[in-house]
C-alpha positions in Angstrom: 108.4 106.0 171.0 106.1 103.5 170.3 104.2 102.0 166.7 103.8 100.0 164.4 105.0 98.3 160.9 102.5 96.9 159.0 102.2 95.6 154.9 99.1 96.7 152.8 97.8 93.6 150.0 96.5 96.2 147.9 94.0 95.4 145.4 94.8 94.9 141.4 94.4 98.4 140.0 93.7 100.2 143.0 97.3 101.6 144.2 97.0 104.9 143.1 93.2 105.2 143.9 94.6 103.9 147.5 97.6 106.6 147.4 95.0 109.5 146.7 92.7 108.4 149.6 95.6 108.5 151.7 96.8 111.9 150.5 93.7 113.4 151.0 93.5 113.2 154.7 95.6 115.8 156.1 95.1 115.4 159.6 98.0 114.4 162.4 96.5 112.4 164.9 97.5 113.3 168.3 101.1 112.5 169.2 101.2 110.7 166.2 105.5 111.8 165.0 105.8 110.1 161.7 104.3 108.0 159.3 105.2 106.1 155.9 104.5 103.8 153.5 107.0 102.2 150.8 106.5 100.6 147.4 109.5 98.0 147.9 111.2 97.1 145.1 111.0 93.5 145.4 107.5 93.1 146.8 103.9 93.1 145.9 102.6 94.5 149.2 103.3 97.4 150.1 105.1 97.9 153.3 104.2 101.3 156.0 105.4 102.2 159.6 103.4 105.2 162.2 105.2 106.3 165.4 104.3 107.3 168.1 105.2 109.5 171.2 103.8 106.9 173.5 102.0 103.3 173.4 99.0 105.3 175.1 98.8 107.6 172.4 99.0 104.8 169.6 96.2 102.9 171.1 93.8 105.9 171.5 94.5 106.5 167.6 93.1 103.1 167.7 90.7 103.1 169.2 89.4 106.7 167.8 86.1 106.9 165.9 87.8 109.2 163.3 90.4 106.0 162.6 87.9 103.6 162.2 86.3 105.8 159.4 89.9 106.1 157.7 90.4 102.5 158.0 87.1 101.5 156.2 88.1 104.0 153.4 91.3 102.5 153.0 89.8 98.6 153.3 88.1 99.3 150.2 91.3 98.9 148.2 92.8 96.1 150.3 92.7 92.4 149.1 92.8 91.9 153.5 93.1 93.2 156.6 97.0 94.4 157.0 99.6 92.7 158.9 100.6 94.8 162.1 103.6 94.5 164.2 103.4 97.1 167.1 105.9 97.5 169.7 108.1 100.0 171.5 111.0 101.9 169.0 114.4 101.3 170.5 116.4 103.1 167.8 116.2 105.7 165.1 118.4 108.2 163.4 117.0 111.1 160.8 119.0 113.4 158.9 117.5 116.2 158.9 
């Protein structure tokens, strides 16, 4: 699995107007497995991670028209860009 962990500087007053834009997109992109974002306790940004079946699949999410138009939505409540790590997944439990 492949992905990415990245931390969202989210604009003063505009965490839950960022949370509903985020809730209102329902879609799955393909081979897209998981994604999540955490308020940490300790933090101001916020801190999210997407996975992926495959590098391939992460890159053409990427790279997908429909992403860029989610990711200028979601700029709008930003204070910057976020901060992305990517890289393969070499470990991971659920409990299911």
């Amino acid at each position: 699995m492949y992905g990415t962990i990245f931390k969202l500087n989210i604009k003063d007053g505009h965490h839950e107007a960022l949370l509903n834009e985020i809730r209102q997109d329902k879609s799955f992109p393909a081979g897209m497995k998981a994604w999540f974002i955490m308020n940490p306790d300790e933090k101001e940004e916020w801190i999210g991670v997407a996975i992926f079946d495959s590098k391939e699949a992460y890159i053409a999410n990427a790279e997908s028209p429909e992403q860029h138009k989610r990711f200028v939505k979601i700029m709008l409540h930003l204070e910057s860009e976020p901060s992305w790590t990517d890289g393969e997944f070499v470990f991971g439990q659920l409990n299911s």
